[in-house]
C-alpha positions in Angstrom: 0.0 0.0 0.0 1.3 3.2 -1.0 2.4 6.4 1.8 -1.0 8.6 2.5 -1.1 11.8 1.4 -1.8 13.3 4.4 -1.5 11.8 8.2 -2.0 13.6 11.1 -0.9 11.9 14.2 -2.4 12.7 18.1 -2.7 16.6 17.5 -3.5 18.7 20.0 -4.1 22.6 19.8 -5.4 25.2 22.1 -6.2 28.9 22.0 -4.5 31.1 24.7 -7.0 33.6 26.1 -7.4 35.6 29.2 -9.7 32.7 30.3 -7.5 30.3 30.4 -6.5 27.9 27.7 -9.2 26.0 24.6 -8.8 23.1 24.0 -10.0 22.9 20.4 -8.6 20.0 19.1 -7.5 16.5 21.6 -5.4 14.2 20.0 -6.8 14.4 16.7 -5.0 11.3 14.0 -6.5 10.2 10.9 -4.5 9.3 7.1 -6.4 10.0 3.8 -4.7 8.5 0.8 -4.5 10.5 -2.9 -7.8 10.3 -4.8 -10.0 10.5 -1.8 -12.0 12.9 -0.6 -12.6 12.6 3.2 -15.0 14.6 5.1 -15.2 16.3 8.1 -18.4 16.8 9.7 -20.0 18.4 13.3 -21.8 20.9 14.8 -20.5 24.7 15.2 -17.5 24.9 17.4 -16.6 21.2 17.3 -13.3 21.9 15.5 -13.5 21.4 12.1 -12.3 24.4 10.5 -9.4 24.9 13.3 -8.4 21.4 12.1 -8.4 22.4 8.5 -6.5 25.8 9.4 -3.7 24.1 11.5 -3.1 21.9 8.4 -2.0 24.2 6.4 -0.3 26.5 9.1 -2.7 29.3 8.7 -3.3 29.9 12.4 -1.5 32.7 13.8 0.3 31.7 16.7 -0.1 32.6 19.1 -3.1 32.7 20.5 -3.2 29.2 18.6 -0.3 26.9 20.3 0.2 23.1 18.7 0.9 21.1 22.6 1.3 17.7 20.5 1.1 15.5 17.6 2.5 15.9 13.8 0.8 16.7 10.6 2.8 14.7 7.8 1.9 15.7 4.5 3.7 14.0 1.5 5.8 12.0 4.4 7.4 15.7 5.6 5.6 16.6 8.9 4.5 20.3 8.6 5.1 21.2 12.4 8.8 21.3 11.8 8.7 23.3 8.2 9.7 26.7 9.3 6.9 29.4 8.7 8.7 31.2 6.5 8.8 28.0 4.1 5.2 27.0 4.2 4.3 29.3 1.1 6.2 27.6 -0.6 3.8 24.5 0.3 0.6 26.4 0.1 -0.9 26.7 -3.1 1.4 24.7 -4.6 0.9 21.5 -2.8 -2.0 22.4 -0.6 -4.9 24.4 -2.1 -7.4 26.0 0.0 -11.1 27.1 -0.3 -12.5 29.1 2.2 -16.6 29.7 3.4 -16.8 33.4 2.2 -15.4 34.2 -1.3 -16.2 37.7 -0.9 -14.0 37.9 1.9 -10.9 36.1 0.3 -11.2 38.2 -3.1 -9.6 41.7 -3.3 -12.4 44.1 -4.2 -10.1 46.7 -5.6 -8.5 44.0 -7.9 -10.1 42.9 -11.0 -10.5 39.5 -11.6 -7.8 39.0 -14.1 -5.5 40.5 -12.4 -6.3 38.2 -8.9 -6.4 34.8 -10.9 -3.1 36.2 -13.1 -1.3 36.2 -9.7 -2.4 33.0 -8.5 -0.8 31.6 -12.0 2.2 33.5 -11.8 3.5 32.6 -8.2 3.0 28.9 -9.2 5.2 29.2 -11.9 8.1 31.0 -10.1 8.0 28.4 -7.2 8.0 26.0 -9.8 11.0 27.8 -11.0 12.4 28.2 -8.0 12.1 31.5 -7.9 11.4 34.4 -6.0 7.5 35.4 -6.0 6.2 38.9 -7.0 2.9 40.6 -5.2 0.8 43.2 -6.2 2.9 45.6 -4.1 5.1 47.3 -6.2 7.2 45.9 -9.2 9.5 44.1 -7.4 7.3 42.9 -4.9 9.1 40.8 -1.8 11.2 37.7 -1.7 9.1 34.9 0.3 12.2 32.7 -0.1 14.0 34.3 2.5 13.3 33.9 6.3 12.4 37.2 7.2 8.8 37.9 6.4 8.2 42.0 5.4 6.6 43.8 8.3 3.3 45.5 7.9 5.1 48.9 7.3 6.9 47.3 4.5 3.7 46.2 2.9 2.1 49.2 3.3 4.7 51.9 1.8 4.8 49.5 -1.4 2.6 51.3 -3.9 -0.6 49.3 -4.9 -0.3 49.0 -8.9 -3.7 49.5 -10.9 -3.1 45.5 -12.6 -0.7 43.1 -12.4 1.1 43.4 -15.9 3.6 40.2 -16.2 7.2 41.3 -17.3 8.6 40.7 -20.0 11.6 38.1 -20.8 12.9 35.0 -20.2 11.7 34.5 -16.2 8.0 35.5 -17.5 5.8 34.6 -19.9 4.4 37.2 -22.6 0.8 39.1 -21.2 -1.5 37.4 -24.4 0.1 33.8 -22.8 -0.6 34.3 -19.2 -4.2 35.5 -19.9 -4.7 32.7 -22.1 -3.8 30.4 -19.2 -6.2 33.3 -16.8 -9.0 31.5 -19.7 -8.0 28.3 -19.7 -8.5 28.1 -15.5 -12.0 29.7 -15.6 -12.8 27.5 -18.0 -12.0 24.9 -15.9 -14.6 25.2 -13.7 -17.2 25.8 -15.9 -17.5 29.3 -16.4 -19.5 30.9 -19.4 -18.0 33.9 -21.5 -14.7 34.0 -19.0 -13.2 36.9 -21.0 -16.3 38.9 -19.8 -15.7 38.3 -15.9 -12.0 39.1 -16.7 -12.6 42.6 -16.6 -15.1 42.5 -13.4 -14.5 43.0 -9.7 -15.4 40.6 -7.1 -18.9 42.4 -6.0 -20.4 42.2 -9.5 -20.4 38.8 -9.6 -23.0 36.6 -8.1 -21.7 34.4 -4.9 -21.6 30.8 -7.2 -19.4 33.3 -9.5 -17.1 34.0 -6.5 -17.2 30.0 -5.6 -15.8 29.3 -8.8 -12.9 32.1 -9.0 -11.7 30.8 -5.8 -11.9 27.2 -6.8 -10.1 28.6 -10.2 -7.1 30.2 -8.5 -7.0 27.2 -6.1 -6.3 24.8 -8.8 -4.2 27.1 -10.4 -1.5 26.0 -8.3 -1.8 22.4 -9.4 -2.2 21.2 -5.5 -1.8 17.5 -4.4 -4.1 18.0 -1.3 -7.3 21.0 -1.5 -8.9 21.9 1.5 -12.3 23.1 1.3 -13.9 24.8 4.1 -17.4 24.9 4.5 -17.4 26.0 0.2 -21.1 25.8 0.1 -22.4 26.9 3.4 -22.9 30.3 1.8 -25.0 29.5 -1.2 -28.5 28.9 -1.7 -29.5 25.1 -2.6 -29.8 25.4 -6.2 -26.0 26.7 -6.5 -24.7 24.5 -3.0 -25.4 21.3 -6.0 -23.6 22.6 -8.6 -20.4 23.2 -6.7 -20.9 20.1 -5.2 -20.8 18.8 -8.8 -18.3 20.9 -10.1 -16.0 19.6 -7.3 -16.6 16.2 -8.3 -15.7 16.6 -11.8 -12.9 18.2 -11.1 -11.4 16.6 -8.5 -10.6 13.3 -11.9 -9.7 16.1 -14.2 -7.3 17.7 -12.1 -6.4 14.7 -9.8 -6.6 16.1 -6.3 -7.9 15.1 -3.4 -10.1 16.6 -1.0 -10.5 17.0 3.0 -14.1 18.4 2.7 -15.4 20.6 6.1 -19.3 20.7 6.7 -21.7 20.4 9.4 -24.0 19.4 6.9 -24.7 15.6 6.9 -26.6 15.4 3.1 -23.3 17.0 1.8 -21.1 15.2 3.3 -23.1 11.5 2.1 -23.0 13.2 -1.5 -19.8 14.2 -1.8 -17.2 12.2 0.3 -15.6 8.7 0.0 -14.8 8.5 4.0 -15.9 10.7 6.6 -14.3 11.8 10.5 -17.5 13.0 13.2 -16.0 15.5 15.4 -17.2 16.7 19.1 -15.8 19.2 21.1 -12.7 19.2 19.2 -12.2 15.2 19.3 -12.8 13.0 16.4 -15.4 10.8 17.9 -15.8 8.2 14.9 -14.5 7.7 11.3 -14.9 5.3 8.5 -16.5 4.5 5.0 -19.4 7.3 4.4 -21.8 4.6 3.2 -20.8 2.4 6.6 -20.8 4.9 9.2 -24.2 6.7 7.9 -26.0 3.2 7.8 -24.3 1.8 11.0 -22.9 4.1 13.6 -20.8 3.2 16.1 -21.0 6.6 19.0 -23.7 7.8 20.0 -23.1 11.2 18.8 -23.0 10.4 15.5 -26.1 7.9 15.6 -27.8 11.2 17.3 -26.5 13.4 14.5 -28.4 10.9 12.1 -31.5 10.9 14.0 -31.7 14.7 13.4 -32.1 14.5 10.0 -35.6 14.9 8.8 -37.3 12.4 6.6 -40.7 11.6 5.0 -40.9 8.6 7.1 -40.7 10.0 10.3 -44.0 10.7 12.0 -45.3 14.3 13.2 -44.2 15.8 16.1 -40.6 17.5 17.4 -37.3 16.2 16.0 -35.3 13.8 18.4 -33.0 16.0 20.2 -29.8 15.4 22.9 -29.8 16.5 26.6 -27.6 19.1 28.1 -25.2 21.3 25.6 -22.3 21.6 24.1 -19.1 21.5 26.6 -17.1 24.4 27.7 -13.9 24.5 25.9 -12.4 25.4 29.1 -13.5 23.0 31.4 -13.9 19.8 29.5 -15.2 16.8 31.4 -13.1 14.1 32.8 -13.1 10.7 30.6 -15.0 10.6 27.2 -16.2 14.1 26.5 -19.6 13.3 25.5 -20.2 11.2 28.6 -22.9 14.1 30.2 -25.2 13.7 27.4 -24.7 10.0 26.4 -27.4 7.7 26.8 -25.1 5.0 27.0 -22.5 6.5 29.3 -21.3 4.3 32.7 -18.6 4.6 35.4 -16.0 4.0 33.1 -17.1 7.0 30.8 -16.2 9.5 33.7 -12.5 8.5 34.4 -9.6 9.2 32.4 -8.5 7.9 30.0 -10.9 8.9 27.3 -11.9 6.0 24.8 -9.4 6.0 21.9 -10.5 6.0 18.1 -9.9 2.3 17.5 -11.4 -0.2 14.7 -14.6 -1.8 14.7 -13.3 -4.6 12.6 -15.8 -3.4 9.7 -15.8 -4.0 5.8 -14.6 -1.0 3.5 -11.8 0.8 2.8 -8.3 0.1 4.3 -8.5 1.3 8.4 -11.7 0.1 8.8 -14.5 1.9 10.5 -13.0 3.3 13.6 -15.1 4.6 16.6 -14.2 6.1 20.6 -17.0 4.8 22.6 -16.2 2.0 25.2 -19.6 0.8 24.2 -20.1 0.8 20.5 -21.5 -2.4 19.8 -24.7 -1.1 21.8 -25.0 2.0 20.1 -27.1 0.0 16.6 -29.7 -0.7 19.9 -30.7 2.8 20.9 -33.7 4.5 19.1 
C-alpha cells in the first residue's frame, strides 16, 4: 500500500486567552490517501475548521499553540517546516477554499489581475524562484526567512493591474491571460473573457465560488482543502459546486479533505468521513458504513436529526444538556454528560481512543471512541 497523502498523528491545539487555555482539538489522528475525498463533519464549534487551518499553518500563533502531535503531508511533517517556508507548500501543494469568497477576493482587484497572480506565483516556485505581489514591481522575496513587516507592505505602492514582465523569467501578457482563460474555463465558467474585466462584487456568490476554486487549482495542488465552500449558497447553486468539485477533482487529480456540518453534503460528496465533538474526532470510516451503522452515539444522534418523509409528526429527536465548555472539559469521554449509554468508566480518564470496529470498507476500517459501541445500533 502506497504512503498517504496526508496523516495527522495525536494533535492537539489550544487557543491562549485571558480565560484560560481552549482546547480545540485532543489528540486528533486520521490518514487519507490520494484520490480520496474525506469529510469532516459536526456541529458549530466542534473543530473542524481549526483542524483544516492548523493543516496548512494558517493559524496565527499565538493565541493558537500546537501542545502535540505531527501533521505529515507528503511524508514531511509540517510542524517542523519553518513558517517562513510554508508558502512555498501552500498553493502549490496544498490548495485551500474558504466559506466566504467575498472575503478572500480583493475588491479593488479585477478578476484577471487576482487569478493572473495565482498563476504567476506557481510558476516561479516552480522555477524556484522568487515570487512577486501586487505591491510594487518588485514585490518581496518569500524565499528568505524574514517575512516583510506590515510597514513594509504598506509603503509599497498598490499598482492598478498586475502586468507580467517581460523576458525569459516571464511569460508574454497574451500567454498568461490565455492560461487566466484556460482556469476559468476549468470550472465551468461561461463567457470567462467577460468576468475578466469585473471586480469581485459584481459577480453573483456561485461566481465567486468558482474564481476561488479557479485560483486554487491554479497552483496544481496535491491536497485541497475546502472549508465549509457551500455553506454560503443557496440550494440550487450548494449542488452545482458540489458537482463541479466532483468533476474536477478526476480532471485535475486532487484530493479533498471536505469541512461541513452538513450531513446530506457530506453523504454526497465524500468517500470517507471523521465526526467531530468538542474538538475530538469521535468516529470515522466509510461514508456509506458509518451513515448506515454508527458506532457513537453522537453520531447515531447526529443521524436521527435528520428529517425524513418517514418520520412521524411531532418534534425532532433532540440530545440532553449542551455543548461543553472548551475550558472546562469533562473528565473521561467528552460526551459522557449527554450519552445515553454513558457508565462509570465514561467518567475517568482515560478517554476511549479511536480504534477499529473490525468493519468491511476501505483500508483502516471503520474506527469509533466509545467503550460501548457495539450497543450504540440498539438505541432508538
Amino acid at each position: 500500500m502506497t504512503e498517504p497523502l496526508l496523516k495527522v498523528e495525536k494533535l492537539t491545539l489550544d487557543y491562549e486567552t485571558r480565560g484560560g487555555n481552549v482546547r480545540a482539538l485532543r489528540d486528533v489522528s486520521f490518514s487519507m490517501r490520494s484520490g480520496r475525498v474525506l469529510g469532516i463533519v459536526g456541529e458549530t464549534g466542534c473543530g473542524k475548521s481549526t483542524l483544516a487551518h492548523a493543516i496548512a499553518r494558517l493559524l496565527p500563533e499565538p493565541p493558537a499553540r500546537v501542545r502535540s502531535g505531527s501533521i505529515e503531508f507528503q511524508g514531511a511533517d509540517l510542524l517542523k517546516v519553518p513558517k517562513w517556508k510554508m508558502p512555498a507548500i501552500r498553493g502549490t501543494g496544498i490548495g485551500m477554499i474558504f466559506q466566504e469568497p467575498i472575503n478572500s477576493l480583493n475588491p479593488a482587484y479585477r478578476i484577471y489581475d487576482q487569478v493572473a497572480e495565482a498563476v504567476r506565483i506557481r510558476r516561479l516556485r516552480k522555477a524556484g524562484r522568487r515570487t512577486t505581489s501586487v505591491f510594487g514591481d518588485e514585490g518581496f522575496d518569500y524565499s528568505r526567512p524574514r517575512l516583510p513587516t506590515a510597514s513594509e507592505v504598506l509603503s509599497k505602492p498598490v499598482r492598478a493591474s498586475i502586468v507580467p514582465r517581460r523576458g525569459p523569467d516571464f511569460a508574454s501578457a497574451k500567454a498568461l491571460r490565455r492560461e487566466v482563460l484556460d482556469c476559468l474555463r476549468l470550472v465551468r465558467i461561461n463567457d470567462p473573457e467577460t468576468i475578466l474585466d469585473l471586480y469581485p462584487h459584481e459577480l453573483s456568490g456561485g461566481m465567486r465560488q468558482r474564481i476561488m476554486i479557479a485560483i486554487a487549482l491554479s497552483g496544481h495542488p496535491s491536497l485541497l482543502i475546502a472549508d465549509e465552500p457551500t455553506s454560503a449558497l443557496d440550494v440550487t447553486i450548494q449542488a452545482q459546486m458540489l458537482t463541479l468539485m466532483k468533476e474536477l477533482m478526476d480532471e485535475v487529480q486532487t484530493s479533498i479533505l471536505f469541512i461541513s456540518h452538513d450531513l446530506a453534503v457530506i453523504a454526497e460528496m465524500t468517500d470517507d468521513v471523521g465526526v467531530m465533538y468538542a474538538g475530538n474526532l469521535v468516529e470515522m470510516g466509510p461514508v456509506a458504513e458509518v451513515f448506515e451503522s454508527p458506532r457513537h452515539p453522537y453520531t447515531k444522534a447526529l443521524l436521527r436529526s435528520i428529517p425524513t418523509k418517514r418520520k412521524a409528526d411531532g418534534p425532532l429527536p433532540s440530545l440532553p444538556g449542551s455543548v461543553p465548555n472548551l475550558l472546562k472539559l469533562p473528565t473521561g469521554c467528552v460526551f459522557h454528560p449527554r450519552c445515553p449509554l454513558a457508565r462509570g468508566v465514561c467518567r475517568e480518564p482515560p478517554s476511549p481512543e479511536l480504534v477499529s470496529q473490525e468493519g468491511p470498507g476501505t483500508p483502516g476500517g471503520h474506527l469509533a471512541a466509545c467503550f460501548f459501541s457495539d450497543e450504540v445500533s440498539g438505541l432508538p
